[in-house]
N, C-alpha and C positions, 0 to 999 in steps of 0.2 A: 504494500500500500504506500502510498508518497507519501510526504511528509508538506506539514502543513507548517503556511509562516509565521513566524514566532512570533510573542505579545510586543515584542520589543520591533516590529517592523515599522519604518518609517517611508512613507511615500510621499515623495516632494518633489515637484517638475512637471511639466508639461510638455508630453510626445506629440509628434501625428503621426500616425499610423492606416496603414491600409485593409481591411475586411476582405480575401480572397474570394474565391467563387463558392467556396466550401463555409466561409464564415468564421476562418481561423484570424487571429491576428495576434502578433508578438508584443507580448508583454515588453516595456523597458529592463532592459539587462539588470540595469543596477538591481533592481523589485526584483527579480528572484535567485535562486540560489542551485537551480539546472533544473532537470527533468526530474517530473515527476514529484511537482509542486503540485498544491492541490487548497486550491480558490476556490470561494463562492459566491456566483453571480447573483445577484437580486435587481430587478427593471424596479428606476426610483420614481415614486408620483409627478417628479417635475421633468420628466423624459430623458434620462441617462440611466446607465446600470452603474450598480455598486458589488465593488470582487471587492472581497474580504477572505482571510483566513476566520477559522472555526472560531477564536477567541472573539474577534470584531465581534463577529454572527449572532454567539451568548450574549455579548454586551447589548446589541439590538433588541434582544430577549429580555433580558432585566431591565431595560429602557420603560417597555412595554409594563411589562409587572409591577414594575415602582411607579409608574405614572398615577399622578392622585385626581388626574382630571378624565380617566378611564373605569368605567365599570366592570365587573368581575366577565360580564359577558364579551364588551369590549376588547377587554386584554385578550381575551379566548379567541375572540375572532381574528384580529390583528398578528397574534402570532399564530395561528394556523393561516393566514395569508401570505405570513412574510415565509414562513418555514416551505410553505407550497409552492412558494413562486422561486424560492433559492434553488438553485441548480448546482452543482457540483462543476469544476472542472480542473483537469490537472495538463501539466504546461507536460508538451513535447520534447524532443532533443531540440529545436530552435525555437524554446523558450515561448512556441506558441499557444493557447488554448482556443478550445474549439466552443464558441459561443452557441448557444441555444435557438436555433430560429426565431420562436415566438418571443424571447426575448431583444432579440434584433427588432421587429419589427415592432414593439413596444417602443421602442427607444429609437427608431427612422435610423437605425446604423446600416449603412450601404457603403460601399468606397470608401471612401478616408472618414477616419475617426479621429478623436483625441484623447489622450489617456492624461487624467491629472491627477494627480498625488492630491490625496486628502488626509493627509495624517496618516491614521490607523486602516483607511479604505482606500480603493481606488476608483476613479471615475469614470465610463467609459462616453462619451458625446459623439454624436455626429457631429462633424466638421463645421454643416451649417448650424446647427442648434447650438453649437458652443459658441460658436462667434457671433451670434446675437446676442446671449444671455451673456456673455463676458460684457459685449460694450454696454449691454443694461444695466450692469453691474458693477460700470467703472466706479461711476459715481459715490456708491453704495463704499466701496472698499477706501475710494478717501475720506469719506467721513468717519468711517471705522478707523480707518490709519492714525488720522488727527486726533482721533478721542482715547486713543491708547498711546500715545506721543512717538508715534514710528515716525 
């Protein structure tokens, strides 16, 4: 069985990347550790996927379970949706993973994608969806910047 990435993984940068005809695309190098890596994909509400290792995954679980603005039914639902909709996947000898159809077309990933470090997850965007929602969100990030004194 492969081995999944440790708690202490850090993803930080931004790729572009290309979706082959099959639906593989190569992870950035630095993010893993060779073949036989083994991420999990989840399609995000705001049209991108999120690959995590098994630690992120729980985190997202207890997220759910601690939330105090969630009913007992709630939480039940939510994580049997997030758990249903995670798909497994484990990187190739060229570091690729083979993305999930219905999760591509969730997320309009065709051609060039982008992969961006999010801390503990990773992001995956279609090319044009990310470069919208980045320039919407230029704004957004210097007002963040200036109020944390970057």
């Amino acid at each position: 069985m492969g081995q999944e990435p440790t708690s202490e993984a850090l993803y930080a940068g931004t790729f572009e990347r290309s979706l082959d005809a099959k639906k593989r695309v190569s992870i950035p190098s630095a993010w893993v550790s060779g073949e036989g890596e083994v991420f999990h994909v989840v399609p995000h509400p705001d049209g991108y996927l999120m690959v995590m290792g098994r630690d992120e995954l729980a985190r997202w679980e207890r997220k759910f379970q601690e939330s105090a603005t969630l009913s007992a039914v709630q939480k039940r639902i939510a994580i049997r949706k997030f758990y249903g909709d995670a798909h497994a996947v484990t990187t190739d000898k060229q570091g690729r993973i083979l993305l999930p159809d219905k999760h591509c077309a969730k997320a309009g990933l065709t051609g060039d994608v982008v992969f961006i470090g999010a801390q503990s997850r990773i992001e995956i965007w279609s090319a044009e969806r990310y470069e919208a929602v980045a320039s919407d969100n230029a704004s957004t990030f210097q007002i963040a910047a200036e109020a944390v004194g970057l």
